[in-house]
MOPAC internal coordinates of N, CA, C and O (Angstrom, degrees):
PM7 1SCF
backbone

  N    0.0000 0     0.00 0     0.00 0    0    0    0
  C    1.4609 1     0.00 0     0.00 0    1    0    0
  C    1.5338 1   110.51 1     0.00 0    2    1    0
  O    1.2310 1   121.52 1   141.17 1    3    2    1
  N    1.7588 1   114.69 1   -38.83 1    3    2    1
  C    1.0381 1    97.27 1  -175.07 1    5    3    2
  C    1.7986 1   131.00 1   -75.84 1    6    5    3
  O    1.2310 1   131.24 1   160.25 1    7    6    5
  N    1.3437 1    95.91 1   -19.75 1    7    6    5
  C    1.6974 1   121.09 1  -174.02 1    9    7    6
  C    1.7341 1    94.84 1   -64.64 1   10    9    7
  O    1.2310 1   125.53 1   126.29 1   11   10    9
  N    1.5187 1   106.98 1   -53.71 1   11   10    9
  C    1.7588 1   105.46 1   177.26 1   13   11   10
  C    1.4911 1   101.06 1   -56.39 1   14   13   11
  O    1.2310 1   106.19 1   100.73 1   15   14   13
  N    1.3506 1   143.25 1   -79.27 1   15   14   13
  C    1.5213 1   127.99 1  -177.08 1   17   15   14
  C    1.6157 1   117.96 1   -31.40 1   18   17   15
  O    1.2310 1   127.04 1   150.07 1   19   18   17
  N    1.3053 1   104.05 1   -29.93 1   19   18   17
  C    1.4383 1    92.67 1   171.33 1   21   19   18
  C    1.6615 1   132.65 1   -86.58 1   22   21   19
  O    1.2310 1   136.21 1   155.33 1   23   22   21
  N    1.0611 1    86.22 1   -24.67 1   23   22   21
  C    1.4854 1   107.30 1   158.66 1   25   23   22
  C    1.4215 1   121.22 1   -69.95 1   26   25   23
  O    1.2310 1   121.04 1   103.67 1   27   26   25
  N    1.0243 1   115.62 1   -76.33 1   27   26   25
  C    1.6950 1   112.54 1   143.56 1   29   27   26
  C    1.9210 1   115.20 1    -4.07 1   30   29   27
  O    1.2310 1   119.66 1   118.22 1   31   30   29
  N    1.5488 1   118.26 1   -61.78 1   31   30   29
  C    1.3333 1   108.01 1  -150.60 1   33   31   30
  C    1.8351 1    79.75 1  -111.39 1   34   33   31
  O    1.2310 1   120.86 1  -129.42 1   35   34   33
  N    0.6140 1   115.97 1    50.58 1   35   34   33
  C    1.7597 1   126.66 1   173.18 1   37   35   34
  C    1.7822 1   105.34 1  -143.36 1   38   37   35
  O    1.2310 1   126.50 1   143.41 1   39   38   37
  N    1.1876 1   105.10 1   -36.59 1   39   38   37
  C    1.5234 1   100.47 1   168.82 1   41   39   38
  C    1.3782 1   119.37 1   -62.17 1   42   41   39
  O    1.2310 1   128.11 1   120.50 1   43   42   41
  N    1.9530 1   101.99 1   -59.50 1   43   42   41
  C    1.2803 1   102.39 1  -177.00 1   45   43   42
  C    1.5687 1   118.26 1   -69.54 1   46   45   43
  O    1.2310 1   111.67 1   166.18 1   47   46   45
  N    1.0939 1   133.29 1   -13.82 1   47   46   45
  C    1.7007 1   121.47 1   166.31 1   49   47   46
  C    1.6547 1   101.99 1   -91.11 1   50   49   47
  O    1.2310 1   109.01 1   174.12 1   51   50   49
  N    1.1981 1   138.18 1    -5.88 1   51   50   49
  C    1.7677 1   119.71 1   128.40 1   53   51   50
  C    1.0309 1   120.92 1   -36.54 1   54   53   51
  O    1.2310 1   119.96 1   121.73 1   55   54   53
  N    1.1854 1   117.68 1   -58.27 1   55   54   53
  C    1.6127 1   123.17 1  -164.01 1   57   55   54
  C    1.1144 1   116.61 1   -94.84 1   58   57   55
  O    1.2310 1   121.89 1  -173.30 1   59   58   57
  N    1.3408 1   113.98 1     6.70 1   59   58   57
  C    1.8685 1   112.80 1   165.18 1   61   59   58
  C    1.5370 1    88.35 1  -116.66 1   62   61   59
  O    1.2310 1    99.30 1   141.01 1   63   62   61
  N    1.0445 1   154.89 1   -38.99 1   63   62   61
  C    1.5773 1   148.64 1   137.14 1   65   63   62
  C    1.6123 1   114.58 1    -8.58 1   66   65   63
  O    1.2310 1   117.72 1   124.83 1   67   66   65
  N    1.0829 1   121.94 1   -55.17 1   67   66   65
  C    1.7852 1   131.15 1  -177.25 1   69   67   66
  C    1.4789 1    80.63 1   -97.49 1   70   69   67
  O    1.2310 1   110.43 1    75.01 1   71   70   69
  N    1.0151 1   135.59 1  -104.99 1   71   70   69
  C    2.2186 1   120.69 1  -147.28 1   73   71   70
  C    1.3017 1   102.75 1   -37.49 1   74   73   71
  O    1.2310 1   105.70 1   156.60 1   75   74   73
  N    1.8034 1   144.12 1   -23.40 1   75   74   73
  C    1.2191 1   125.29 1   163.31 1   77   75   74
  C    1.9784 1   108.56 1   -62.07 1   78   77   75
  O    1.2310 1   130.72 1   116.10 1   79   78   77
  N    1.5261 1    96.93 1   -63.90 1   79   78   77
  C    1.4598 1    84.40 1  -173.80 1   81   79   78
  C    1.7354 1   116.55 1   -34.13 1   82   81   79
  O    1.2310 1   123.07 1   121.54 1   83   82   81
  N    1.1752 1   111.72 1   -58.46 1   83   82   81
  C    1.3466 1   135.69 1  -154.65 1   85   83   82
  C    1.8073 1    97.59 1   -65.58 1   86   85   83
  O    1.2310 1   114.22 1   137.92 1   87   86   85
  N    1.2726 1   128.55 1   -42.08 1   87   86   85
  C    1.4989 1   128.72 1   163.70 1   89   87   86
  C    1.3688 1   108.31 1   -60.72 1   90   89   87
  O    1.2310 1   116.97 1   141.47 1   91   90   89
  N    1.3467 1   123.37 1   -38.53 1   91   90   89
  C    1.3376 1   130.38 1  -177.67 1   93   91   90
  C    2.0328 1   113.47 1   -66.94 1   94   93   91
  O    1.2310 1   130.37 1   128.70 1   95   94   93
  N    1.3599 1    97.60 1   -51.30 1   95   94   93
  C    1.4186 1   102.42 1   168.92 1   97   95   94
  C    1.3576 1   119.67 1   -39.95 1   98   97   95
  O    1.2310 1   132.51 1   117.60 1   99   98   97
  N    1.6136 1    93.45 1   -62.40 1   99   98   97
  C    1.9539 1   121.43 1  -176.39 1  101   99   98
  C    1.8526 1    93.99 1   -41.75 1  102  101   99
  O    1.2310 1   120.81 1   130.85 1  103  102  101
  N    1.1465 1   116.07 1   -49.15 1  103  102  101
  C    1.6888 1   110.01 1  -155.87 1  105  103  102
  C    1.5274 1    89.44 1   -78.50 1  106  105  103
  O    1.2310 1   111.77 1   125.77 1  107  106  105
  N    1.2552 1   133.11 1   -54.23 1  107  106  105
  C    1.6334 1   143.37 1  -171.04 1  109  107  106
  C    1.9591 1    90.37 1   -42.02 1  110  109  107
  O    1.2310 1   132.07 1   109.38 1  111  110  109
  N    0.9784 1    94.30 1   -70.62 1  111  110  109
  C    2.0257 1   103.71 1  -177.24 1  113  111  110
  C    1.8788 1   104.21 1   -40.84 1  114  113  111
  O    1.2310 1   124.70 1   126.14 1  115  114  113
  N    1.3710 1   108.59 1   -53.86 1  115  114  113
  C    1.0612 1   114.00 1  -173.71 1  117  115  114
  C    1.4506 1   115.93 1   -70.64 1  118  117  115
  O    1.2310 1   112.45 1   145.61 1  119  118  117
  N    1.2840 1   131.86 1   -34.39 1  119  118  117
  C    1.5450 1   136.45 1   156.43 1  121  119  118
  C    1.4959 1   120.07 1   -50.52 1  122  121  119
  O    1.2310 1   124.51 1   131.25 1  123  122  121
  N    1.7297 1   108.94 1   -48.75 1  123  122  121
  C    1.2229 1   107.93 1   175.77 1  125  123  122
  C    2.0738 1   113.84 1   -67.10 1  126  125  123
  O    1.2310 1   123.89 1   140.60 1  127  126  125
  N    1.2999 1   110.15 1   -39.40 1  127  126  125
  C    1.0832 1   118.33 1  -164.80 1  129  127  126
  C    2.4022 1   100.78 1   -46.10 1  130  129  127
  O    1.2310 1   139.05 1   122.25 1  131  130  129
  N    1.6520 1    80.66 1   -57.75 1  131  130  129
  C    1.6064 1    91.48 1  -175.22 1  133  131  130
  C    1.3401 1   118.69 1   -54.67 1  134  133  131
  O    1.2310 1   119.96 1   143.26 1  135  134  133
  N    1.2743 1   117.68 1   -36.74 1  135  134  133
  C    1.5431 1   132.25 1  -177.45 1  137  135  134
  C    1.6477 1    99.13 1   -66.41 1  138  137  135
  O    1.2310 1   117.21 1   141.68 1  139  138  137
  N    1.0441 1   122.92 1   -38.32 1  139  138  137
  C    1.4683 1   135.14 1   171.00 1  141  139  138
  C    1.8443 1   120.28 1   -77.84 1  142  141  139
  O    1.2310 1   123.12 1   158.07 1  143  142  141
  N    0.7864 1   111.63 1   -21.93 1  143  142  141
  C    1.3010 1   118.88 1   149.89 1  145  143  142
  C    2.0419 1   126.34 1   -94.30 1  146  145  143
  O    1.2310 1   122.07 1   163.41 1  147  146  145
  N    1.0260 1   113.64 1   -16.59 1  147  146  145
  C    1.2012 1   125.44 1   160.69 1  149  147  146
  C    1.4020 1   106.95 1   -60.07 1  150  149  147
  O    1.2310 1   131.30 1   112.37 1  151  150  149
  N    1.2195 1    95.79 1   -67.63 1  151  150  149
  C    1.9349 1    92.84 1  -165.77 1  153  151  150
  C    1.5281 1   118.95 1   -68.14 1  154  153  151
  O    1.2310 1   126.16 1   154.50 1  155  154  153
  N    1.6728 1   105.77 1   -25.50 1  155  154  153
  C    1.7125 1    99.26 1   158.76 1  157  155  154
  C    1.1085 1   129.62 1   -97.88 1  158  157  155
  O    1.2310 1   118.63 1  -154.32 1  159  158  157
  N    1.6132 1   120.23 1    25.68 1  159  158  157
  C    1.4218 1   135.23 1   160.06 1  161  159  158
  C    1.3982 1    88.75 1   -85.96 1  162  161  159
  O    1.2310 1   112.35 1   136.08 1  163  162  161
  N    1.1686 1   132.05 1   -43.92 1  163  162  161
  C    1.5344 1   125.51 1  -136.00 1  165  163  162
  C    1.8496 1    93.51 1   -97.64 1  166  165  163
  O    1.2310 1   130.67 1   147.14 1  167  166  165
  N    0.8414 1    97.03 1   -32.86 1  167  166  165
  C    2.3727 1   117.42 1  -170.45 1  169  167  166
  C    2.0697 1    85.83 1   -75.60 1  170  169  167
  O    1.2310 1   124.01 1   143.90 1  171  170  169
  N    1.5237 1   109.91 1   -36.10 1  171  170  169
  C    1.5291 1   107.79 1   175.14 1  173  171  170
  C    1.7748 1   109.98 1   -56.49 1  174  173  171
  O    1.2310 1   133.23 1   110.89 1  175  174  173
  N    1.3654 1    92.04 1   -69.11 1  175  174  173
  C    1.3917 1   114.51 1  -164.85 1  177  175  174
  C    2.0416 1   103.06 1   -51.87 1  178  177  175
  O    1.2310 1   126.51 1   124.19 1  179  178  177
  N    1.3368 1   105.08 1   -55.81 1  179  178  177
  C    1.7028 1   106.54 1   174.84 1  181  179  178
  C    1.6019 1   104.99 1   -51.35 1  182  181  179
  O    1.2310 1   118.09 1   118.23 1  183  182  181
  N    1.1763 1   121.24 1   -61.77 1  183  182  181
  C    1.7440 1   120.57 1   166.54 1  185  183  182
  C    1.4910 1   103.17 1     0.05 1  186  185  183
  O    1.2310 1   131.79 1    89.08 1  187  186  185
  N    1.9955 1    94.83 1   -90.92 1  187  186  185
  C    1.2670 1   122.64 1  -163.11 1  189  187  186
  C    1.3579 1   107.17 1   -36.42 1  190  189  187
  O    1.2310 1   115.53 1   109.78 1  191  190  189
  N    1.5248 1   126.09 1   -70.22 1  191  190  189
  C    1.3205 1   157.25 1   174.43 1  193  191  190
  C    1.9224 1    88.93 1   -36.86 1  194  193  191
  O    1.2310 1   104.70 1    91.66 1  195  194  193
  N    1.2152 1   145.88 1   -88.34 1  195  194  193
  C    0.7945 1   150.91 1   177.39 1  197  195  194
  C    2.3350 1   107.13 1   -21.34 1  198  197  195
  O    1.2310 1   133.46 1   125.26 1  199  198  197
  N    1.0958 1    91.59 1   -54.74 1  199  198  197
  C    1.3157 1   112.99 1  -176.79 1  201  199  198
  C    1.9186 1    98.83 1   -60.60 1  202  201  199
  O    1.2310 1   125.34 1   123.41 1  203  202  201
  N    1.2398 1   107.35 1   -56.59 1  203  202  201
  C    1.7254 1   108.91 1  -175.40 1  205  203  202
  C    1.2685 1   118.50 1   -67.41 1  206  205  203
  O    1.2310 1   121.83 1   162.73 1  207  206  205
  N    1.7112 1   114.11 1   -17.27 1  207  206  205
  C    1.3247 1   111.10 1  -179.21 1  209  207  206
  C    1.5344 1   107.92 1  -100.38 1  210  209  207
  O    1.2310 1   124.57 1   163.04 1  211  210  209
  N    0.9496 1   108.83 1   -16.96 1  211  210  209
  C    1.6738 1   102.18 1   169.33 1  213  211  210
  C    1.4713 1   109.75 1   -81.32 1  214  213  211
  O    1.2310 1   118.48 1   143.51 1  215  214  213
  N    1.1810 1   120.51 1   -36.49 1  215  214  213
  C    1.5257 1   120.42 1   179.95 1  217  215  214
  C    1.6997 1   110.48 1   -66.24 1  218  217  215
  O    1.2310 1   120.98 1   152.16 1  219  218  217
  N    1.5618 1   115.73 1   -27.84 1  219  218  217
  C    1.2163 1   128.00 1  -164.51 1  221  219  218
  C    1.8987 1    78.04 1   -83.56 1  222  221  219
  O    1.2310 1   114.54 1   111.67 1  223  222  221
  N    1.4198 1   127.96 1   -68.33 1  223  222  221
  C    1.2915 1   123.72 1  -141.88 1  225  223  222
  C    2.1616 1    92.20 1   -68.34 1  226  225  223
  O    1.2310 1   122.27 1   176.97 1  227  226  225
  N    1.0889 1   113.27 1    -3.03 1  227  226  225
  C    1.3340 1   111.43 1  -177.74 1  229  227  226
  C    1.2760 1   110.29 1   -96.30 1  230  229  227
  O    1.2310 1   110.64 1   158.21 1  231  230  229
  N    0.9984 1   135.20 1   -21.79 1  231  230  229
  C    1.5022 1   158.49 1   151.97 1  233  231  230
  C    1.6749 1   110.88 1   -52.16 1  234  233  231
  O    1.2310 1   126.90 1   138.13 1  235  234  233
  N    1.2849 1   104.33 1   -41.87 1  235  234  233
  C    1.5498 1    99.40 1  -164.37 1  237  235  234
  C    1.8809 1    91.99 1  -103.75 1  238  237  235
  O    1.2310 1   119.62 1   171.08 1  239  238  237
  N    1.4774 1   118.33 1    -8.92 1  239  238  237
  C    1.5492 1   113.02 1   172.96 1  241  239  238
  C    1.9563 1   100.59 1   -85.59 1  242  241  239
  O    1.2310 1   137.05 1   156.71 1  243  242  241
  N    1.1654 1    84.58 1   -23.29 1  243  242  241
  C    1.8003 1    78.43 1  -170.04 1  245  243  242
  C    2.1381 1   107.64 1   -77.32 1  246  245  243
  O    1.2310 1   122.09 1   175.91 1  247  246  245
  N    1.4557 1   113.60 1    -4.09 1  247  246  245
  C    1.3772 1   108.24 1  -155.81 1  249  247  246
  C    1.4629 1    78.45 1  -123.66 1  250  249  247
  O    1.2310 1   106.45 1   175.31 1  251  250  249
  N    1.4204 1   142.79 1    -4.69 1  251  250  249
  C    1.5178 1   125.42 1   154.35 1  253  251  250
  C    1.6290 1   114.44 1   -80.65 1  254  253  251
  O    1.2310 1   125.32 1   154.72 1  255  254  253
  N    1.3365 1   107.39 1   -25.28 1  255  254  253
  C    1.4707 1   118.20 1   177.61 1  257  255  254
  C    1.4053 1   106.73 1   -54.03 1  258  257  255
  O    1.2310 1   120.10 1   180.00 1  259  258  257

């Protein structure tokens, strides 16, 4: 009986040992994921911005002409 309780309380701090790692992974994935969508929201947005100011500075070469 006693070898099964120990077995028993050796399993369960495995298994709170792996669901920590494994919650821990999940958040690591999930940090990287956003940081990775940040910067190609942000590489979008400079594009666009890039795109309006040349169209704007072509606008303002065509009305001194």
């Amino acid at each position: 009986m006693r070898n099964t309780e120990q077995l028993s309380s050796i399993q369960r701090e495995l298994l709170d040992i792996f669901m920590s790692m494994e919650v821990a992974e999940h958040e690591a994935r999930k940090k990287h994921a956003a940081v990775r969508y940040l910067r190609a929201r942000r590489g979008i947005e400079i594009h666009n911005e890039e795109k309006r100011l040349e169209r704007d500075i072509g606008d303002y070469d065509d009305t001194l002409q």
